[in-house]
C-alpha positions as CSV (number, residue, x, y, z in Angstrom):
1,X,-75.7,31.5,-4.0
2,X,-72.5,31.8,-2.8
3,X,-70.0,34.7,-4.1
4,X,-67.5,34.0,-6.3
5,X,-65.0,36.1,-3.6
6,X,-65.6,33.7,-0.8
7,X,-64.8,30.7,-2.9
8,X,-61.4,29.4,-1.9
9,X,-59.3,28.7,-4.8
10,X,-58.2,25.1,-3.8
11,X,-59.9,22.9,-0.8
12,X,-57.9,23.3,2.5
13,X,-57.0,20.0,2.5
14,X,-55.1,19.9,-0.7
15,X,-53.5,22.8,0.5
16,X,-52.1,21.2,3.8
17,X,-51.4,18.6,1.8
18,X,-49.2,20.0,-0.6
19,X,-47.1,22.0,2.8
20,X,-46.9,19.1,4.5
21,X,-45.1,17.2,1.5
22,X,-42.7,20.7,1.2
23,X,-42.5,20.3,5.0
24,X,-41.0,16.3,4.4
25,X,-39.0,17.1,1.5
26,X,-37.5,19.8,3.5
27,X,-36.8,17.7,7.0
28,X,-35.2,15.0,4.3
29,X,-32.7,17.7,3.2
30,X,-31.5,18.7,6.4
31,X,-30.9,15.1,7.3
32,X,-29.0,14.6,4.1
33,X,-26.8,17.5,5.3
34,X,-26.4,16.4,8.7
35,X,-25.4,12.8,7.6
36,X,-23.3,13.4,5.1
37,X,-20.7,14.7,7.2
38,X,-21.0,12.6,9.7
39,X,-20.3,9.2,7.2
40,X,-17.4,11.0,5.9
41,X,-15.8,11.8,9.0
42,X,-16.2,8.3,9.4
43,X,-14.7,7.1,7.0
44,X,-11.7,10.0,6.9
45,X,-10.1,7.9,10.2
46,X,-9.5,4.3,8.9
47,X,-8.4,6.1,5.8
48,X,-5.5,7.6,7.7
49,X,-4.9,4.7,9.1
50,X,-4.7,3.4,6.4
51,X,-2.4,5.6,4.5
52,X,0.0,5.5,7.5
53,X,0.1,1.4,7.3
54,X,1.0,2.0,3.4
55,X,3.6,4.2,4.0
56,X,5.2,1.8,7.0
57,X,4.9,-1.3,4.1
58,X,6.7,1.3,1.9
59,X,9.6,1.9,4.5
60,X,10.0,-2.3,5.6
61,X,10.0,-3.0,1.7
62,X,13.1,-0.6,1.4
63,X,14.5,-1.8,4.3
64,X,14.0,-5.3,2.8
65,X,15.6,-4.8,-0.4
66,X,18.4,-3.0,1.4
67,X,18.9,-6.3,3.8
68,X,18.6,-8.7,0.7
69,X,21.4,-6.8,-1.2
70,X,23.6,-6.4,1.6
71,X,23.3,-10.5,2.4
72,X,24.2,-11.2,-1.5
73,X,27.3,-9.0,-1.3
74,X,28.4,-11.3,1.8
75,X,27.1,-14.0,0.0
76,X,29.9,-13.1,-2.8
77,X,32.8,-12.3,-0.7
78,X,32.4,-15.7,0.8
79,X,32.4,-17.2,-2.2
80,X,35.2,-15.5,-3.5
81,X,37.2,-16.3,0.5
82,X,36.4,-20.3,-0.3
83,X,37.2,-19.9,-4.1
84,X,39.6,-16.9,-5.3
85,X,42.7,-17.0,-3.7
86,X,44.1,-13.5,-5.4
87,X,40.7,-12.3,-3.6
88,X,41.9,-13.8,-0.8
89,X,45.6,-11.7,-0.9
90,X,44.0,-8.8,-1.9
91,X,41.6,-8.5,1.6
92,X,44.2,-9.6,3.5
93,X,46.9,-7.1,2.7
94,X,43.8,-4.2,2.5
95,X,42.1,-5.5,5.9
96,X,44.4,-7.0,7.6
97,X,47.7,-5.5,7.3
98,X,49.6,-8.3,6.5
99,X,52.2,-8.9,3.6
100,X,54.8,-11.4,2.2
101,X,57.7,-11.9,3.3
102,X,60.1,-9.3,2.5
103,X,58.0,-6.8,1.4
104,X,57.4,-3.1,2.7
105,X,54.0,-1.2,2.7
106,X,53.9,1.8,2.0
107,X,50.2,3.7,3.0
108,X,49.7,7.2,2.5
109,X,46.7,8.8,4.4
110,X,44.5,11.2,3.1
């Protein structure tokens, strides 16, 4: 008969068993943590990239607008050159320095 002191609680192979699975679940973490990082440095880059292309779109849309509201305003004063002939007086005595004949301009500087 065999003592009851001697008798191992569990067989040794269960026991291994149940390290090795620890052991696996363990070497699984640590990749988890080393990979992790590594996919969001990754991805950090072409999100910076990316950023930096919204914020040049931003800047040519301004610019844009800026162009398209600076053509209509020439668009108008040509229209109003071809059409409105007070318009037409009116730029020519402010931009050109001309006036009728017999007439005296005055221009006071600030």
């Amino acid at each position: 008969m065999i003592d009851d002191e001697f008798v191992p609680s569990e067989p040794s192979g269960q026991r291994l068993e149940r390290w090795l699975r620890r052991l696996i679940r363990a070497v699984k973490f640590c990749a988890l943590l080393t990979v992790v990082p590594f996919v969001v440095h990754l991805h950090q880059r072409p999100m910076a990239e990316q950023q930096a292309m919204r914020a040049k779109l931003d800047d040519l849309r301004r610019e844009r607008d800026t162009l398209l509201a600076e053509r209509d305003k020439l668009l108008r004063q040509v229209d109003w050159i071809k059409n409105d002939i007070s318009y037409l007086e009116v730029r020519a005595r402010d931009h050109e320095n001309m006036h009728k004949k017999g007439e005296y301009v005055i221009r006071f500087e600030d």
